[in-house]
C-alpha positions in Angstrom: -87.2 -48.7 56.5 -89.5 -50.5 53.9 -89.1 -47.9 51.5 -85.2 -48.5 52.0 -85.3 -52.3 51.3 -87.6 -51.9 48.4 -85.0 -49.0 46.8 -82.4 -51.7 47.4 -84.2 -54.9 46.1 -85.1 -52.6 43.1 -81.6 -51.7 42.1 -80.5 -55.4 42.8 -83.2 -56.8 40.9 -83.2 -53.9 37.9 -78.8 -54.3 38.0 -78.3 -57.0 35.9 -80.4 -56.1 33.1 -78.8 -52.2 33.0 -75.9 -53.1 33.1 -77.0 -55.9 30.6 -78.1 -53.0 28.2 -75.2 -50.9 28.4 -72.7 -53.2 27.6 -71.5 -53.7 24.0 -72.4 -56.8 21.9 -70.3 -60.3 22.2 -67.4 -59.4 20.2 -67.0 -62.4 17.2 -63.3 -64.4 18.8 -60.7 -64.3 15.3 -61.6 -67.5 14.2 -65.4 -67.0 13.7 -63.9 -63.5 11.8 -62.2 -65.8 9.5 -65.2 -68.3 9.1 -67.3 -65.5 8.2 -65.1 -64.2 5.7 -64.4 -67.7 4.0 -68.4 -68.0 3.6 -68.4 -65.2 1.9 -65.5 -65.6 -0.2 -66.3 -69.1 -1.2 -69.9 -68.0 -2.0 -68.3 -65.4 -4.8 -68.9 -62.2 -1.9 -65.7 -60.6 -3.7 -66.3 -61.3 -7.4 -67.9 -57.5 -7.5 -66.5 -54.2 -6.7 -69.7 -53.8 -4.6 -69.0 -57.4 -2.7 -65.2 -56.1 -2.8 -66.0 -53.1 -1.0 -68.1 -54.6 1.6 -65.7 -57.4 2.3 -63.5 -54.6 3.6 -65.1 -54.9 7.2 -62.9 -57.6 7.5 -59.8 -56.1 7.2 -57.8 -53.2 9.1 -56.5 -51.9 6.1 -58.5 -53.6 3.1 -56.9 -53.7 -0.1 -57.7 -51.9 -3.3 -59.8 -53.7 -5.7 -56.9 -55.7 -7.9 -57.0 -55.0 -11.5 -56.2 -58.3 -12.6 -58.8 -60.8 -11.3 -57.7 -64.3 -10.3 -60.0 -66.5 -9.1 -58.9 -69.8 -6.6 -60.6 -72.7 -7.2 -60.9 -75.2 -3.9 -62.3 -78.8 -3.6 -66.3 -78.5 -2.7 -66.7 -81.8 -1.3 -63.9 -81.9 1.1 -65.0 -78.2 3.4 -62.1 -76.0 4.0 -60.8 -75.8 7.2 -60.5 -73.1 10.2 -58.4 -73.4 13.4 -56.9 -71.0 15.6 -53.3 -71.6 16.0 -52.8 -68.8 19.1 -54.5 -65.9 20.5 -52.3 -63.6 23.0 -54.2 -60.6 24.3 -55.0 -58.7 21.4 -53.3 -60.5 18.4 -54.1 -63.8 17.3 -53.0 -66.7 14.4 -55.6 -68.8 12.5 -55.1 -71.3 10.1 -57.0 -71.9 7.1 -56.7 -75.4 5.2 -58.8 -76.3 1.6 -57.6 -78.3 -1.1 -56.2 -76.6 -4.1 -57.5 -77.7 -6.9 -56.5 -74.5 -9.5 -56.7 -70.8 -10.6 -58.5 -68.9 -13.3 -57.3 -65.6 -14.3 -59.4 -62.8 -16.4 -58.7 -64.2 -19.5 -60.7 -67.4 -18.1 -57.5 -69.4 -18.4 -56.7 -72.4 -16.0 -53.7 -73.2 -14.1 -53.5 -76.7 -12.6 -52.4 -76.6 -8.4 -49.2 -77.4 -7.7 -49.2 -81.7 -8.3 -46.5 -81.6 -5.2 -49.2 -80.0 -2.7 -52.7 -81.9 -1.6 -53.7 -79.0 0.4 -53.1 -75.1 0.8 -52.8 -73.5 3.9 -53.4 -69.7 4.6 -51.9 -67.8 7.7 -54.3 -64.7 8.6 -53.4 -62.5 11.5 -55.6 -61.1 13.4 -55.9 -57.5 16.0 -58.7 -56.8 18.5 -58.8 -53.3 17.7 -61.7 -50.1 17.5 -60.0 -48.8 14.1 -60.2 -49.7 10.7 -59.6 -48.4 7.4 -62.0 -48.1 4.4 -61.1 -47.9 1.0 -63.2 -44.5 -0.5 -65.1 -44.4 -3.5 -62.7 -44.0 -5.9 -61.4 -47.4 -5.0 -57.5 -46.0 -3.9 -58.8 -43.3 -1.0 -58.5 -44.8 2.8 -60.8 -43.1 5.8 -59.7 -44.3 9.2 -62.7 -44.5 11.1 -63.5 -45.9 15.0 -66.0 -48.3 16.4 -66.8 -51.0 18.4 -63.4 -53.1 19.5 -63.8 -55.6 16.7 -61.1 -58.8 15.3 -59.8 -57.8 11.8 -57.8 -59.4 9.3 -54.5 -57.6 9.2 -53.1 -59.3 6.1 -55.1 -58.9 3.5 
């Protein structure tokens, strides 16, 4: 009987951290996705084809890098903004908000924002989903390839 109860408290007491081990790691929710990939892109992550090609994590199907480079300039004293509009089972909506303040092509010229708009919103939509795409070394070639159920980006 004592060898009984000590199986038993052993497999209550060992449980939790099994069962702890096996499972997967938290899974980021779609707006800390997004927060993630506006650090990096605000930090220049993107400006190389190296930075482009590992900025694809975020994305189901990431895009080629473009051949014409424009670069967005936003307002750094006023932070951009981040806010999940809706998340229904395995889709969600999140809103991004920074202030506009120009672009600069690859002839380093500058285009003044839009005078009629104070702020530019972005609409990203996200999936929970254990697929993703990556683009192949040639820069045009896409891999599917499965893992852990992860939030992408679905509009690049």
């Amino acid at each position: 009987m004592k060898n009984i109860l000590v199986v038993s408290l052993f497999v209550i007491l060992a449980a939790p951290s099994i069962l702890g081990q096996s499972q997967p790691g938290k899974t980021k929710s779609p707006k800390e996705v997004v927060q993630e990939f506006w650090k990096l892109e605000t930090e220049g992550g993107r400006l190389t084809s190296e930075g482009w090609h590992n900025a694809g994590i975020f994305f189901v199907h990431p895009g080629p890098l473009p051949q014409r480079k424009t670069i967005e300039v936003i307002s750094g004293t006023y932070k951009y903004s981040v806010d999940e509009r809706w998340v229904k089972e395995n889709e969600a909506e999140i809103a991004n908000g920074c202030f506009d303040l120009g672009r600069i092509d690859d002839s380093l010229r500058y285009t003044p924002p839009d005078p009629r708009y104070e702020k530019t919103a972005a609409l990203y939509h996200l999936v929970l989903t254990d697929k993703h795409w990556e683009i192949g070394p040639d820069g045009v070639t896409e891999k599917e390839l499965s893992g852990p159920l992860a939030w992408r980006i679905e509009n690049p």
